[in-house]
N, C-alpha and C positions, 0 to 999 in steps of 0.2 A: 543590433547584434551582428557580427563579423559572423562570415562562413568562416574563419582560422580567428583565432582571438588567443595570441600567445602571451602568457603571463609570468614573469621573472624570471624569462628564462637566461642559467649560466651555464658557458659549456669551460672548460679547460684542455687542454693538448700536453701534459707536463706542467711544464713552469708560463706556459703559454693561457692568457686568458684571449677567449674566440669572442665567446658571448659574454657580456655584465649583465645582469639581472635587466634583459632585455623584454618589454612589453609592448605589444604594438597588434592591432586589429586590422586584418584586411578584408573590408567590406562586400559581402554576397553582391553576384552578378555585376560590379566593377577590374576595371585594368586599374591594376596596383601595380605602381611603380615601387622597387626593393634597389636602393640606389646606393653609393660611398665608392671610395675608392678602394683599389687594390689591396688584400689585408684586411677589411673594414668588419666582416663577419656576416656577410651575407650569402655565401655557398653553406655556412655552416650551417645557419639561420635555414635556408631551404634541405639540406640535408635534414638538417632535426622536424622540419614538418612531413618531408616523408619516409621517417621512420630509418633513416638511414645510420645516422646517428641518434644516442640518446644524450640529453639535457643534464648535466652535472644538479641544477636544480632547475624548478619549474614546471613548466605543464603548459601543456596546446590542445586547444577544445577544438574539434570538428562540428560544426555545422549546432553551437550550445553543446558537446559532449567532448568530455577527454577520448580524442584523436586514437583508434587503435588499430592495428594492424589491418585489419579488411576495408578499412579506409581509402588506402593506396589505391585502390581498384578505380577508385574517382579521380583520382590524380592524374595526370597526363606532366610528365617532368621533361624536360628537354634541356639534359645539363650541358655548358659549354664546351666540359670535355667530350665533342664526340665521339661514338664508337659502334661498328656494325660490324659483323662477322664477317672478315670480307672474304671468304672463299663461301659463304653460301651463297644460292640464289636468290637476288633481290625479291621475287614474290615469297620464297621462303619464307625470308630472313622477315618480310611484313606479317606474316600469317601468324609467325611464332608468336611477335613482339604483342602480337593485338590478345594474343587468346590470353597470353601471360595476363592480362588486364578483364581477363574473364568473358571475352568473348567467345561463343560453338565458331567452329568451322568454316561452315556454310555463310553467316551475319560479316565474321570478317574477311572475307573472298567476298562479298557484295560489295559493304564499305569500300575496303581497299583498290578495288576496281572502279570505283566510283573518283576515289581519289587521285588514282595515276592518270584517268584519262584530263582530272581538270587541272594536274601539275605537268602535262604532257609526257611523263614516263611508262604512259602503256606499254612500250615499244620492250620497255626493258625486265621485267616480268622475270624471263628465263634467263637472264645475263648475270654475271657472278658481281655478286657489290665491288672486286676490286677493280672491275671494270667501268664504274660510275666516275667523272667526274666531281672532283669537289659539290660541287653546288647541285647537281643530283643528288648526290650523297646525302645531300643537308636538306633538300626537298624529303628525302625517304624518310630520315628521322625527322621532321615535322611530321610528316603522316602518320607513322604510327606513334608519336606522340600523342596525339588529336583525336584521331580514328575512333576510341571507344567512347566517344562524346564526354570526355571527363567533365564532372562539376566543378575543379580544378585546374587549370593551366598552370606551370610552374614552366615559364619559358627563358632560360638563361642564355642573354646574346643571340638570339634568335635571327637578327638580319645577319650576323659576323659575318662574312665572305663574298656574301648576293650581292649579285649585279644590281642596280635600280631595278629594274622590271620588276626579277624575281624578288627583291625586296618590297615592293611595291603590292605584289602577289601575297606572300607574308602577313603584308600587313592587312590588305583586306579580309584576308581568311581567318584572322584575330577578332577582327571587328567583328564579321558574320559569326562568329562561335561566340561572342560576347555578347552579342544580340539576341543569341538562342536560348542565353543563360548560364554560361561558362564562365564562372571568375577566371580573372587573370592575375597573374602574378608577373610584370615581366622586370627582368632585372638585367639594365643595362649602362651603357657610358654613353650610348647615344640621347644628348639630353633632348634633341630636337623632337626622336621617337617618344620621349615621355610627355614635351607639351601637348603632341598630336593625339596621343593615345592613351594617357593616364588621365582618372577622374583623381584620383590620389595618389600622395606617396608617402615613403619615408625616408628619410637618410640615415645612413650606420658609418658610424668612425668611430675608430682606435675600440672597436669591439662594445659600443653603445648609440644609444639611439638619440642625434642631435634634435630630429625635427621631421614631425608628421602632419599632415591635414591633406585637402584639397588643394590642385595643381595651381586653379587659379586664385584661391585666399591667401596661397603662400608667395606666390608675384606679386602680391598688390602688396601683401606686409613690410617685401623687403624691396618697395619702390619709392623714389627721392621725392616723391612727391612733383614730379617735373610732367612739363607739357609739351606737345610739339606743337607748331603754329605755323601754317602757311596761311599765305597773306599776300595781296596785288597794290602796287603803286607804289610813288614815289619817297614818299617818305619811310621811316624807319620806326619801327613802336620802340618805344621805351620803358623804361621801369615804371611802376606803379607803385607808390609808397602806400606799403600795408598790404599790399594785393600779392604784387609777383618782383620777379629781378627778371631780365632776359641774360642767359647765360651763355646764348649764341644766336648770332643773324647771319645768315647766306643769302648774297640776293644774286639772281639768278633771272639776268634779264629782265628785271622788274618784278618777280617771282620770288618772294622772300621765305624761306625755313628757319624760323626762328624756335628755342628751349628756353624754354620760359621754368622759373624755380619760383613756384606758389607757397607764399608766408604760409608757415604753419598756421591750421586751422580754416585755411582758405578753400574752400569749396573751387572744382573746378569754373560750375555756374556762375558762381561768385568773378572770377576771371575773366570770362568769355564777356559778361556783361561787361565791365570794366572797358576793353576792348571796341566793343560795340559803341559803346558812349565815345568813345575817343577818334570815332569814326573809320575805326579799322576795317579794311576791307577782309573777311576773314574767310579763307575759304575750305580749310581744313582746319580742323582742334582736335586733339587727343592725349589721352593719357599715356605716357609715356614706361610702361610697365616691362621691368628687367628682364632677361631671358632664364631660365634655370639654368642654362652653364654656370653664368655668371652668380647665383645663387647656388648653385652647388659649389662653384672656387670660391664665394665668399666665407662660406661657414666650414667648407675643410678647410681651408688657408688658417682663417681665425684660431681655429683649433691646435695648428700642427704645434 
């Protein structure tokens, strides 16, 4: 059972359909990737699980129960539109944000001091937010995103602006909340952060859902079934009738990189032995397994 488990849900805007009787489970204690392009109905999709917006039809269970208002208090949302009061005081403006989430006082002035020294903004405490730097800015709203240890993460575009380091920072600090037991929702364009950091995902296009599972069942589903092969000496391998085709050789000082395309049905093992017998000197083999860019342009292209 999903901590969020949303069930047909449609939303409408006018003559505008957001959501299609849209269904999709995101798994307790995993980073869930919320992925599609521009349009696709995924702000909507995360509005509607924090109660921001309502569902034209359908239902969204919390944790096995329909999802109700004191729910949010587990939520930690971090939407791409950011926004901070910017003439209050940055310790303020964190004190307010945390208690909104039902923290006393005293608990969030611990936290949050805990927080600024390990994002290096202690310094800025009594400085007015319009005074922060972008990427300051963007450290504060992670913090008090995070701060009240939600059983929830809903983080939208979460690296957008950070340098490496501070993105780098980011994302450990994801990993450590997800380790502690904090689902993750994150919803972005960076497909790299999704191999690194989702156990799952989904994809949303033209306001429906193409294609959900695990990050790496869904790279192996939508892989050519090809191989890479490096390999020493003078001669050149060739095709295997029945086995494989070679679809490319680079040699490289005697150093050869060859993409081997395995007859359906052909076991890699099946291959490498093949190889062996043919007295191939082999000194790397691998599966050759697509990136999610390139699974994400294949199935919105297909689509458009």
């Amino acid at each position: 059972m999903g901590l969020i488990e949303c069930k047909g849900i449609s939303k409408r805007f006018g003559e505008k359909v957001a959501l299609d009787n849209l269904s999709v489970d995101i798994p307790k204690g995993k980073i869930f990737g919320l992925l599609g392009p521009n349009g696709a109905g995924k702000t909507t999709l995360i509005r509607i699980i924090n109660r921001i917006t309502i569902p034209n039809s359908g239902e969204v269970f919390f944790d096995g129960r329909p999802i109700k208002q004191s729910d949010v208090e587990k939520i930690g949302y971090l939407p791409e539109e950011r926004g901070l009061y910017r003439k209050m005081e940055v310790g303020d403006q964190a004190m307010y944000l945390a208690q909104l989430k039902g923290m006393s006082a005293s608990e969030a002035r611990k936290e949050l001091k805990q927080w600024f020294i390990r994002f290096g903004i202690q310094d800025w405490w009594k400085k007015k937010v319009e005074e922060l730097s972008k990427g300051m800015a963007q450290k504060l709203q992670f913090i008090t995103t995070v701060v009240h240890r939600p059983s929830l993460m809903i983080l939208d575009e979460p690296f957008s602006g950070f340098d490496p380091v501070n993105a780098e920072l980011i994302r450990q600090e994801i990993l450590k909340l997800n380790a502690e037991g904090s689902t993750v929702i994150l919803s972005t364009h960076n497909m790299e952060s999704v191999e690194e950091l989702c156990d799952s995902i989904a994809l949303l296009n033209k306001s429906h859902l193409v294609i959900t599972g695990g990050v790496d069942e869904i790279r192996r589903r939508y892989g050519n079934n090809n191989i890479e092969l490096v390999y020493t000496g003078s001669g050149k391998v060739s095709d295997s009738e029945g086995v494989f085709s070679v679809l490319s050789d680079e040699d490289n000082a005697g150093r050869h990189t060859a993409v081997l395309s395995l007859v359906e049905g052909v076991s890699s093992n099946e291959a490498l032995g093949a190889l062996l017998q043919e007295g191939i000197q082999v000194n790397s083999f691998k599966e050759l397994i697509p990136r999610m860019n390139d699974i994400f342009i294949k199935l919105v292209t297909e689509e458009a």
